[in-house]
N, C-alpha and C positions, 0 to 999 in steps of 0.2 A: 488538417487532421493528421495525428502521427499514426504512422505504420504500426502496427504492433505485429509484430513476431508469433508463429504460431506456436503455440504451447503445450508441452505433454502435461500429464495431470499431476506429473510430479510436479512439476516449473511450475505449477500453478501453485499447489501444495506448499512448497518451499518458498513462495513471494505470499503467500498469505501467513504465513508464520512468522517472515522478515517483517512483512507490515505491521502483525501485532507486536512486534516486539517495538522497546521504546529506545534501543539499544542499534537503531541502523534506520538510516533516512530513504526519502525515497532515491536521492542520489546513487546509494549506495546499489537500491534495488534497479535503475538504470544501467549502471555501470555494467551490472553481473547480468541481466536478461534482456535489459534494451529496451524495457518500459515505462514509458513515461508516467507520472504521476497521475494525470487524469487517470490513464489506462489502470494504475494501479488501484483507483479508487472504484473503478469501474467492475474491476474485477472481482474486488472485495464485496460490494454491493449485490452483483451475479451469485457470489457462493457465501455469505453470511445469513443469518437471520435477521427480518427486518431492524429488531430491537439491537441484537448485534453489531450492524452497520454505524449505526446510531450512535450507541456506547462508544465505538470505535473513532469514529469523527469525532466525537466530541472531546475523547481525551487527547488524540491528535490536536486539534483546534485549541484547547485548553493549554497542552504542553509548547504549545508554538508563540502564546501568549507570551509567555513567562520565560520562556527562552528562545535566542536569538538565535541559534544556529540547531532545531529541531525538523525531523521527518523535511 
């Protein structure tokens, strides 16, 4: 299980904004806070709305289809 780092509600804030965007991986969101991907998804799921989450994964999921080097 990875460590996750404790988080102010900004760092939360600001990896939930990175993750919507289609413009920065979760790579990117490790590098800057230390969060693993699961973690990342995990946390999205804690502070979205059900249908939200959803939406979210799925265009994730959909984009990673179709391109080799996505989230």
């Amino acid at each position: 299980m990875t460590k996750t780092p404790q988080l102010t509600p900004a760092h939360v804030s600001d990896i939930i904004q990175m993750a919507l965007s289609d413009h920065v991986s979760f790579q990117d969101i490790r590098r800057e806070y230390g969060v693993a991907e699961k973690d990342v998804k995990a946390l999205m799921r804690d502070n979205l709305k059900p249908g939200s989450y959803r939406a979210w994964r799925k265009r994730v999921r959909d984009f990673g289809d179709r391109r080799e080097n996505y989230k």
